[in-house]
PAKOLSE-147667 format. One record per atom (N, C-alpha, C): residue in one letter; x, y, z. Coordinates in steps of 0.1 Angstrom, whole numbers, plus 2048, in hexadecimal, padded with zeros to 3 digits. Atoms other than C-alpha are relative to their C-alpha. Layout:
# PAKOLSE-147667
AXYZ ...
***
This chain:
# PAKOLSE-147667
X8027F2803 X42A6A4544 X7FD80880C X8017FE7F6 X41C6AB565 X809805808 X7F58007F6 X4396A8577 X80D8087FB X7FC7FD807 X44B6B755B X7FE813803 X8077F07F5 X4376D7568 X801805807 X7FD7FF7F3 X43A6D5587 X80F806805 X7F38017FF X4616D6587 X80480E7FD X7FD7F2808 X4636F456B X7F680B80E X8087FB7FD X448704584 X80880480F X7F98017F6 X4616FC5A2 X80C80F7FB X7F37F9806 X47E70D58E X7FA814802 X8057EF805 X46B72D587 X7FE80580F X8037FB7F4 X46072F5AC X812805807 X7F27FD7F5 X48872D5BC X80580C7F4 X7F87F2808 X4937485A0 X7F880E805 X8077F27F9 X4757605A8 X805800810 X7F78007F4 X4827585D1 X80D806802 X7F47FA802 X4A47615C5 X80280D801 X7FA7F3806 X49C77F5B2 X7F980C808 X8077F87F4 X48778B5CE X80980480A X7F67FF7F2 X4A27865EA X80B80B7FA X7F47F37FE X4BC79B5D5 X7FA80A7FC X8047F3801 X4A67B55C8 X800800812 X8037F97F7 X49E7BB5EF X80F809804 X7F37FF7FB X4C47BB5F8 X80380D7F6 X7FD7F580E X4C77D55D6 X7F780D807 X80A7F57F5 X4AB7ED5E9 X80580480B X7F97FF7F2 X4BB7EA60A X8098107FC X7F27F6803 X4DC7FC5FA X7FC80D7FD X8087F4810 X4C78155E1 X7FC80C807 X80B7F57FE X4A981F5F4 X80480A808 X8007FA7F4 X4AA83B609 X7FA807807 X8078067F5 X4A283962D X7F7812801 X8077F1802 X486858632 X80880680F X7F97F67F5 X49E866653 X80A8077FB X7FC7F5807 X4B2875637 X7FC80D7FF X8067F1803 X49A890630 X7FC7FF80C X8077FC7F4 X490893655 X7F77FD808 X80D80B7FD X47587C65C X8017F2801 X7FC80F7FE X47885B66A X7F37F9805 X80C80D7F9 X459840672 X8047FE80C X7F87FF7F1 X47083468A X804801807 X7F77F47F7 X47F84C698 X7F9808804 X80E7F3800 X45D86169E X80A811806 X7FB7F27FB X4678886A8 X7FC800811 X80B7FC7EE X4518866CC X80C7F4806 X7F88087F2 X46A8686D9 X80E8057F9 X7ED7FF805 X48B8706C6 X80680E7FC X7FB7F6801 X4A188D6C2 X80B7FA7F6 X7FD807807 X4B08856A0 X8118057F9 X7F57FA809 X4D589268B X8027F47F6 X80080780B X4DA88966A X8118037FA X7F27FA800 X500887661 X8077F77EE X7FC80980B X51287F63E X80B8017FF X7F3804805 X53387862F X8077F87F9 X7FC807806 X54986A61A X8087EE808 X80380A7FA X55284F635 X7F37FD80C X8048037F9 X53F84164D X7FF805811 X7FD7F97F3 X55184B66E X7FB80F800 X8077F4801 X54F86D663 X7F18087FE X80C8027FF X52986B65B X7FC803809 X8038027F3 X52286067E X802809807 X7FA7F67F6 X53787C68C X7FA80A7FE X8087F9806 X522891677 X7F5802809 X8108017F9 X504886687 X7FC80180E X8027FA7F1 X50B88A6A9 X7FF80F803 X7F77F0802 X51B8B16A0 X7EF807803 X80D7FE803 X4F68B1692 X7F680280D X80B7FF7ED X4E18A86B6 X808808804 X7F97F27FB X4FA8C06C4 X80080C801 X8077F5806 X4F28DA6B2 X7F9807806 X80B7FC7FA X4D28DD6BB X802804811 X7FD7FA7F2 X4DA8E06E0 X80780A803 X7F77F4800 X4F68FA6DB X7F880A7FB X8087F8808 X4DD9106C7 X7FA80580F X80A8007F3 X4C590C6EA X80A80980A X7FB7F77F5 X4DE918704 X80B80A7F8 X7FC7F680A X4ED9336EB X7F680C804 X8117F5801 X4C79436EA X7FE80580E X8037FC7F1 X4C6942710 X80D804808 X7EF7FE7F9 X4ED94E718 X7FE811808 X8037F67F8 X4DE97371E X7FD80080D X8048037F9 X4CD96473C X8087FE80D X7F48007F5 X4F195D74A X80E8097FE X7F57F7805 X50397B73F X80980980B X7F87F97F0 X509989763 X8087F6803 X7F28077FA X51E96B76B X8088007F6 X7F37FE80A X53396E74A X80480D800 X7FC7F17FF X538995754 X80A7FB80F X7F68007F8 X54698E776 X80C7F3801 X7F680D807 X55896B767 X80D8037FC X7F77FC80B X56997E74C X800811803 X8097F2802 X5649A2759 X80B8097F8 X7F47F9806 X5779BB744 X8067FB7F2 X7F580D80B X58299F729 X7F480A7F5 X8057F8811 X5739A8704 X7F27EE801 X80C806805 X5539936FA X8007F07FE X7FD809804 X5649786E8 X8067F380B X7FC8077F2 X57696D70C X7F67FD806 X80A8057FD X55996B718 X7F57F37FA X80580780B X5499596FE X8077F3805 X7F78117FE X565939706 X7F77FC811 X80B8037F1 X55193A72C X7F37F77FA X80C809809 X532932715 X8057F37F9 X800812805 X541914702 X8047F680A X7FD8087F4 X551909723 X7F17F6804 X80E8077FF X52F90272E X7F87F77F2 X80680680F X5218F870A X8047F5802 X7F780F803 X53C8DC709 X7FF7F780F X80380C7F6 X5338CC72E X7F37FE7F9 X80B80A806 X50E8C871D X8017FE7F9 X804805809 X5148C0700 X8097F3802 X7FB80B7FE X5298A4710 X7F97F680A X8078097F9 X50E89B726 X7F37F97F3 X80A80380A X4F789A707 X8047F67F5 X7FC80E805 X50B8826F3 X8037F5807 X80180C7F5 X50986C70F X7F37F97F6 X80C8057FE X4E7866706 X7FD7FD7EE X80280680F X4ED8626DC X8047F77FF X7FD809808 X4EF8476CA X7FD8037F1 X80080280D X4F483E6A5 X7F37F67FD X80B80F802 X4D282969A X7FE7FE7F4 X7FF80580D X4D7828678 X8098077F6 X7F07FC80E X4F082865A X7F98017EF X80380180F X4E782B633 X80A8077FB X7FA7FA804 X50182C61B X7FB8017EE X8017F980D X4F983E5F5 X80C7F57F7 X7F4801806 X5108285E0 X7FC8077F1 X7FF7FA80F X50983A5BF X80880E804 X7F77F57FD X5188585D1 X80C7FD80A X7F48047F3 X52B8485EB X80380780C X8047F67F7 X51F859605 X7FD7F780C X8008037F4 X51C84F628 X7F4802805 X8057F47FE X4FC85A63C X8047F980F X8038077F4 X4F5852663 X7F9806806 X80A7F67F7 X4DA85967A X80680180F X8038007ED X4DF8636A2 X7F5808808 X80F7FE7FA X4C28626B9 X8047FD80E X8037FD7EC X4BB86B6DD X7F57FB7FF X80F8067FA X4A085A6ED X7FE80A807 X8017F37F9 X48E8776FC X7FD7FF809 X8078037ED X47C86971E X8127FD800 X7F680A7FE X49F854720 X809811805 X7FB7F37FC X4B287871D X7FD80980A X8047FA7F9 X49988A72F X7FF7FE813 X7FD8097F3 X49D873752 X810800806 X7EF7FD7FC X4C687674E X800810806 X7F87F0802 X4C789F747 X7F5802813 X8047FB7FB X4A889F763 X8047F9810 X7F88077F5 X4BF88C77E X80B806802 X7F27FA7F6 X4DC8A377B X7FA80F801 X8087F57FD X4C58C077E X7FF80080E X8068047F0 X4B78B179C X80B80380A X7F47FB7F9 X4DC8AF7AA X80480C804 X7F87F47FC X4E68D27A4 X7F9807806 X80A7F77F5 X4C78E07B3 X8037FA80E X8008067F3 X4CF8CB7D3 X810808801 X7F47FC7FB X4F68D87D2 X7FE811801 X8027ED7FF X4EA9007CA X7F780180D X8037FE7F3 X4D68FD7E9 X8017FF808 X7FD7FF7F8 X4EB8F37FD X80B80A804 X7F47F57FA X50890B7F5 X7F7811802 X8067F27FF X4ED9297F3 X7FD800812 X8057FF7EF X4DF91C81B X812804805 X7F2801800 X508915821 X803812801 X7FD7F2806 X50D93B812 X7FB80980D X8057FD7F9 X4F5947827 X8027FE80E X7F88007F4 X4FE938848 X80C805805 X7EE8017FF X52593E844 X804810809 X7FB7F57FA X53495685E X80E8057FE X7EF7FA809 X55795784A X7FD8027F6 X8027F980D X55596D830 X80B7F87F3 X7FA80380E X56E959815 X7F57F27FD X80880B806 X55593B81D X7F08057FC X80F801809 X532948812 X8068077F9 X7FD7FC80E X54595C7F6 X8047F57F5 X7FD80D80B X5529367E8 X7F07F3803 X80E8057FF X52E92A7F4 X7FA8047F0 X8057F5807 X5209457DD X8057FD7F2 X7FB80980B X53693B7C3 X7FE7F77F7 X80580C802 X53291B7C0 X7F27FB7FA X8107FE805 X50C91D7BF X7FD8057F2 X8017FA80A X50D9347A6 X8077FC7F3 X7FC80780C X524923790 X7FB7F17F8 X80B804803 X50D904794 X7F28017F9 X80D7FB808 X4ED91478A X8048077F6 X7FF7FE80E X4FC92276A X7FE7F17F9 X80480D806 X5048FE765 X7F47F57FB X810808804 X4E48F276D X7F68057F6 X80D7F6807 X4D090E75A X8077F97ED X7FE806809 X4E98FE73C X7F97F57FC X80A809802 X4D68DC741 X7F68017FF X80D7FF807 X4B68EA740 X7FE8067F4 X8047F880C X4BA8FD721 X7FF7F17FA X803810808 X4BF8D6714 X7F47FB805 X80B8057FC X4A68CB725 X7F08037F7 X80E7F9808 X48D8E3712 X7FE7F97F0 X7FB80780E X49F8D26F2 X7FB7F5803 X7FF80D7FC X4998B16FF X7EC7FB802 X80F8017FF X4728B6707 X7F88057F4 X8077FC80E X45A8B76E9 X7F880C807 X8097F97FC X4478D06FD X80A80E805 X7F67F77FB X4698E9705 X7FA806805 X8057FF7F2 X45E8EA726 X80E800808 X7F58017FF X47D8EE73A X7FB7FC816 X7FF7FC7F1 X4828EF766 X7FF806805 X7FB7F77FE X481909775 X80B7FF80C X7F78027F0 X49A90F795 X7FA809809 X8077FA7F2 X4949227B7 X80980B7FE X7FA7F67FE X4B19377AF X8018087F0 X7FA7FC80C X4B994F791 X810804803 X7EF802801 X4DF953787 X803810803 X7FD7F1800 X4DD97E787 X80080080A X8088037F1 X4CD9777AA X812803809 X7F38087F7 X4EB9617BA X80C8097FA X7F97F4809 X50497B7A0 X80280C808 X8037F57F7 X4F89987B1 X80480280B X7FD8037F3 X4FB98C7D5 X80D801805 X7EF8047FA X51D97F7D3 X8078107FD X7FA7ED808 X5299A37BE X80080B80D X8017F47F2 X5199B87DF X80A7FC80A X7F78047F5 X52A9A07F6 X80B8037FF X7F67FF805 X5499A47E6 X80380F803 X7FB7F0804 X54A9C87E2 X7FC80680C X8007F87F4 X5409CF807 X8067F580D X7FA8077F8 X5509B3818 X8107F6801 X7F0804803 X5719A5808 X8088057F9 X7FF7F580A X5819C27FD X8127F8801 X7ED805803 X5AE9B67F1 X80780F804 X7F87F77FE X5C59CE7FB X80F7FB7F5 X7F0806809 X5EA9CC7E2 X806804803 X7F37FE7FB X6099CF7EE X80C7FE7F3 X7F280480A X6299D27D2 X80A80680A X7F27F9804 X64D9D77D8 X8057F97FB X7F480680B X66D9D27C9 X7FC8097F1 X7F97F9809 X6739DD7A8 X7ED8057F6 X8127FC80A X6509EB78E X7F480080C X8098007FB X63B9ED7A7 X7F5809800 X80F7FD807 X621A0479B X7F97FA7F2 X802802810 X6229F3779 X7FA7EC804 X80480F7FE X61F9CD78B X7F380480B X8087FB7F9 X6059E07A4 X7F27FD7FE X8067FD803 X5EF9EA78E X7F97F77F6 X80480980C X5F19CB773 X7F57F580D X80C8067F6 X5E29B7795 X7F5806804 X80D7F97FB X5CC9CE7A1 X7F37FF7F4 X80880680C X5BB9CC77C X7F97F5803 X80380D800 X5BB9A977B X7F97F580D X8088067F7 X5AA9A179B X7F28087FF X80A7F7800 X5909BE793 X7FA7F67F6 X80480980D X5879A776F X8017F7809 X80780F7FA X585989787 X7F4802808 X80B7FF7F9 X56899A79A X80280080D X7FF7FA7EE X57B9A27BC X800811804 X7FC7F0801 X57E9C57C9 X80A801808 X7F87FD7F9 X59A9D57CF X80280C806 X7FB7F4801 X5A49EF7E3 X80480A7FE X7FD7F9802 X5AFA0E7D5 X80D80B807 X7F57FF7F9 X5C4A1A7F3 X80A7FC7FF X7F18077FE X5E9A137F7 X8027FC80D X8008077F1 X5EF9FB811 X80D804806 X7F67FC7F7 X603A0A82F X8037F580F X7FB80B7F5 X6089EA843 X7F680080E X80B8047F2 X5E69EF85B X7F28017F7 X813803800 X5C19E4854 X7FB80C7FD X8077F57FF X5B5A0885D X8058067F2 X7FC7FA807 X5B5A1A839 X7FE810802 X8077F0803 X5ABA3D845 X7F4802808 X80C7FB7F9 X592A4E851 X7F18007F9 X80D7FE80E X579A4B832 X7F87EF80B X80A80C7FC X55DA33845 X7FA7FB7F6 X80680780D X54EA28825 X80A7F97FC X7F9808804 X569A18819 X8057F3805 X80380A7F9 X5689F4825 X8117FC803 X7F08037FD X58A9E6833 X8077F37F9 X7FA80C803 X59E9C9823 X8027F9805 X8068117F7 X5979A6830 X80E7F87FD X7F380580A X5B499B816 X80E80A7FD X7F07FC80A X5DC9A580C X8027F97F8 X7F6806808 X5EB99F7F1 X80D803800 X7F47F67F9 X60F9AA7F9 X8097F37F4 X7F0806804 X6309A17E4 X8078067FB X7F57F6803 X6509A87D4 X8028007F0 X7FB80080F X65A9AC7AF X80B8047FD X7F17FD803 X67F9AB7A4 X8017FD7F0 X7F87FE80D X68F9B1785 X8118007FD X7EE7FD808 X6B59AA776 X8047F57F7 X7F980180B X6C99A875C X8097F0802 X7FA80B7FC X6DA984758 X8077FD7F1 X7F3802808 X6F9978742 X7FD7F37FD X800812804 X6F095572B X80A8067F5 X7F67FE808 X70F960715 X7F87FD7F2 X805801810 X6F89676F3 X80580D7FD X7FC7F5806 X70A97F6DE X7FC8067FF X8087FA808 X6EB98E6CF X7F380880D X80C7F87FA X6CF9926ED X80780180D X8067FE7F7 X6CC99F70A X7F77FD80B X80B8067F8 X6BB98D728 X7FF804810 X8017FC7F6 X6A9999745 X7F37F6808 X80A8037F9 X696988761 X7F8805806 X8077F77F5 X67B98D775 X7F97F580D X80780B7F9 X669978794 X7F680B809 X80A7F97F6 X64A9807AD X8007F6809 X80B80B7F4 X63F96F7CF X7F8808807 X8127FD7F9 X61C9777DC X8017F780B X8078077F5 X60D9707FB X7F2802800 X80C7FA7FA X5E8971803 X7FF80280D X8007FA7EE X5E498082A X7F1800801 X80F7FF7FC X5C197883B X80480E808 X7FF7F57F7 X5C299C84D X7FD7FB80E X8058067F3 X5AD98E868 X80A7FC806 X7F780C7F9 X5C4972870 X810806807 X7F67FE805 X5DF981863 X80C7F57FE X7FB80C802 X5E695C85A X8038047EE X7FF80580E X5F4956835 X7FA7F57FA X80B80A802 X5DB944823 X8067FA7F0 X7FD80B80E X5ED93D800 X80D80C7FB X7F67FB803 X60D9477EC X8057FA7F4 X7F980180E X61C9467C7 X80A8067FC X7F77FA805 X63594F7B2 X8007FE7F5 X80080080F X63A95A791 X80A8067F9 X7F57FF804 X65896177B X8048007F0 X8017FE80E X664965757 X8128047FD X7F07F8804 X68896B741 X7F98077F3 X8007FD80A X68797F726 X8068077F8 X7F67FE809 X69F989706 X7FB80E7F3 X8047F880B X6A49A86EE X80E8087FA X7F77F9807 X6BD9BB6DD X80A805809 X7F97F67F6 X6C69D16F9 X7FA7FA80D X8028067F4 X6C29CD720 X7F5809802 X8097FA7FE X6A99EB71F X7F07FA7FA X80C805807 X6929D9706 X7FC7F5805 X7FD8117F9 X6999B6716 X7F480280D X8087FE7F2 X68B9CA739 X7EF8027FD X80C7FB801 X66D9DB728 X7FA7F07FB X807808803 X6639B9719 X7FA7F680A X8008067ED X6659AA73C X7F6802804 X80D7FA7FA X64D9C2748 X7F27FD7FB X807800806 X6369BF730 X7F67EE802 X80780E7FF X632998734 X7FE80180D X8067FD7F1 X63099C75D X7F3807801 X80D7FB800 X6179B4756 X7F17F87FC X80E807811 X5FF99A73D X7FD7F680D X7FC80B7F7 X60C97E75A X7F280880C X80A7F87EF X5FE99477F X7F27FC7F9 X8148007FF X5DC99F76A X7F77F57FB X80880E802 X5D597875F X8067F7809 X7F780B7F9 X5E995B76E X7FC804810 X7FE7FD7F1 X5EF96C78E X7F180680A X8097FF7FB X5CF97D796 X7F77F47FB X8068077FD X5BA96478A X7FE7F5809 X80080A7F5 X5C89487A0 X802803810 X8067FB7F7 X5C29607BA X7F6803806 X8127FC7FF X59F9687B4 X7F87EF7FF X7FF80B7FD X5A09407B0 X7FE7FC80D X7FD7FE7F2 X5AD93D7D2 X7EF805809 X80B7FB800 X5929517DF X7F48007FE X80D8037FF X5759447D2 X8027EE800 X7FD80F7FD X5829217DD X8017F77F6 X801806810 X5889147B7 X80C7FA800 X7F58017FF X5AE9127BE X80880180E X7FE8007F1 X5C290A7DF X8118027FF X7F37FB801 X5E29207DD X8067FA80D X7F78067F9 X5FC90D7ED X80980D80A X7F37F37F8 X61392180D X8087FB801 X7F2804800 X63391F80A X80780580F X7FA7FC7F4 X64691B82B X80B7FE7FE X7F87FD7FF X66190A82A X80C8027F5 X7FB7FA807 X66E90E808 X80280F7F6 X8017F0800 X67F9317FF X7F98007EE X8107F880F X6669447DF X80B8037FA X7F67FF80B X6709497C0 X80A80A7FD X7F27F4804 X6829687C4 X80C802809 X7F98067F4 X69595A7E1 X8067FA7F7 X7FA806805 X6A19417CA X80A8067F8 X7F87F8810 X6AC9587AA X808804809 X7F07FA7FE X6BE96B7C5 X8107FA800 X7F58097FE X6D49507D2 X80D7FC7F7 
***
């Protein structure tokens, strides 16, 4: 009887064992985890920076959840973008709001690529009564805060050397790409601290030694009383290709001249007006060309630029730019021509001149082969 007991007593114990181990496994699936609603044990708020991401798969979930920590840091340097609104005026100057605006995600999208460095996925729950996905991603905040406050560290060590750099430089194109530089840095860096303020429970941020209006300012005066462009057109439109460059280096933040360049440095007798350091000089051709289409009309066009140090009167860089274009007639064919030369000079052309110039781009000189309008003629 005893043992009879014992056995039945055995039985009862491995079924309750059983029905314990799958109820838990049945909870596992069910319950859900409290970082759904925003609160994690965990995952405390003071060490983790948290996104909550869902979906009908899994991958997508997770993708969710990083979008999520993301977020949050784009929200931060959004709030503080006024702060660097002088370098998106002379960046984009002239452009409409929205062009400018792409300057700001430029920047956005290097931190928010330095800030998913630092996420991870640390947990999954999936809903099967809805079939739902969730996933958590978490930043470790000291962990974050030691990366973001190491490339800080860096950029303050490179802005002070191109601001001393700037400062020492006795050639005026090198402290204007000193100047530059610096100043395109400390936007960058002032991006990493606006994370940084996200990243500390205490949005506490760095400060720096320089402000960005500051170094903005500086370079703008230097510019406008020390490296003034002179333009040179001939050949065919040349008040209409003139004037599309002359624009388009103005919206890059160079200054240009006003005078018509007569082939000497001296513009006149107006002493206020500073002398051109820089030429821009080239030719612009236009004609009519025969691809045997019944229907359009096709006219070319080409350019070659030079840049001229005046000083040197060395050639310091040189491009070309060109175009065909088709229309009904040869008069419409030309005007359409013009039209795209003109879009061409005040973007393409001037910018990888104002490129050039602030040392971002290194325009190739062409010596010994003949420029593109050398070629078309042949």
């Amino acid at each position: 009887m005893i043992n009879r007991l014992l056995e039945m007593k055995n039985v009862v114990l491995v079924l309750s064992t059983i029905g314990a181990l799958s109820g838990c496994g049945g909870l596992g699936d069910q319950m859900k985890p409290d970082w759904i609603d925003g609160v994690s044990a965990a995952y405390p708020s003071g060490q983790y920076l948290l996104g909550v991401g869902q979906a009908e798969s899994r991958t997508v979930a997770e993708g969710h959840a990083y979008v999520a920590v993301a977020r949050i840091f784009k929200a931060e340097i959004s709030a503080h973008a006024k702060d660097w609104e002088s370098y998106f005026l002379i960046e984009q100057r002239g452009q409409s709001s929205a062009e400018r605006r792409l300057t700001l995600e430029n920047l956005t999208r290097v931190s928010t690529d330095k800030v998913l460095e630092n996420v991870r996925i640390v947990d999954r729950w999936m809903d099967r009564e809805k079939k739902l996905h969730y996933a958590l991603a978490g930043m470790h905040r000291p962990q974050a805060e030691t990366a973001f406050l190491e490339k800080i560290t860096e950029l303050d060590r490179l802005i002070n050397d191109d601001v001393v750099a700037a400062h020492r430089a006795s050639e005026k194109l090198a402290k204007v790409r000193a100047l530059r530089q610096a100043t395109r840095n400390l936007v960058l860096r002032e991006t990493y601290n606006a994370d940084l303020r996200v990243i500390r429970p205490s949005g506490q941020g760095t400060a720096s030694s320089y402000r960005v209006s500051e170094l903005t300012r500086e370079l703008e005066q230097f510019l406008s009383a020390n490296l003034v462009l002179a333009v040179a057109v001939t050949g065919d439109q040349v008040e209409t290709a003139q004037r599309a460059l002359t624009e388009g280096l103005l919206k890059a933040g160079l200054q240009v001249t006003s005078q018509p360049w007569s082939g000497e440095r001296s513009l006149g007798s107006d002493s206020s007006m500073p002398l051109p350091e820089l030429l821009l000089r080239g030719v612009v051709r236009f004609w009519s060309i025969d691809v045997h289409d019944p229907q359009f009309k096709y006219v070319r066009w080409c350019s070659d630029f030079e840049v001229v140090d005046l000083t040197s009167q060395r050639v310091v860089g040189a491009l070309s730019k060109g175009g065909k274009e088709g229309h009904l007639s040869e008069g419409e064919a030309t005007a359409k021509a013009v039209r795209v030369m003109q879009q061409d000079f005040s973007t393409d052309v001037a910018k990888a001149i104002a490129a050039h110039v602030y040392g971002e781009l290194e325009l190739s000189v062409q010596t010994s082969q003949p420029a593109g309008c050398l070629r078309a003629a042949q």
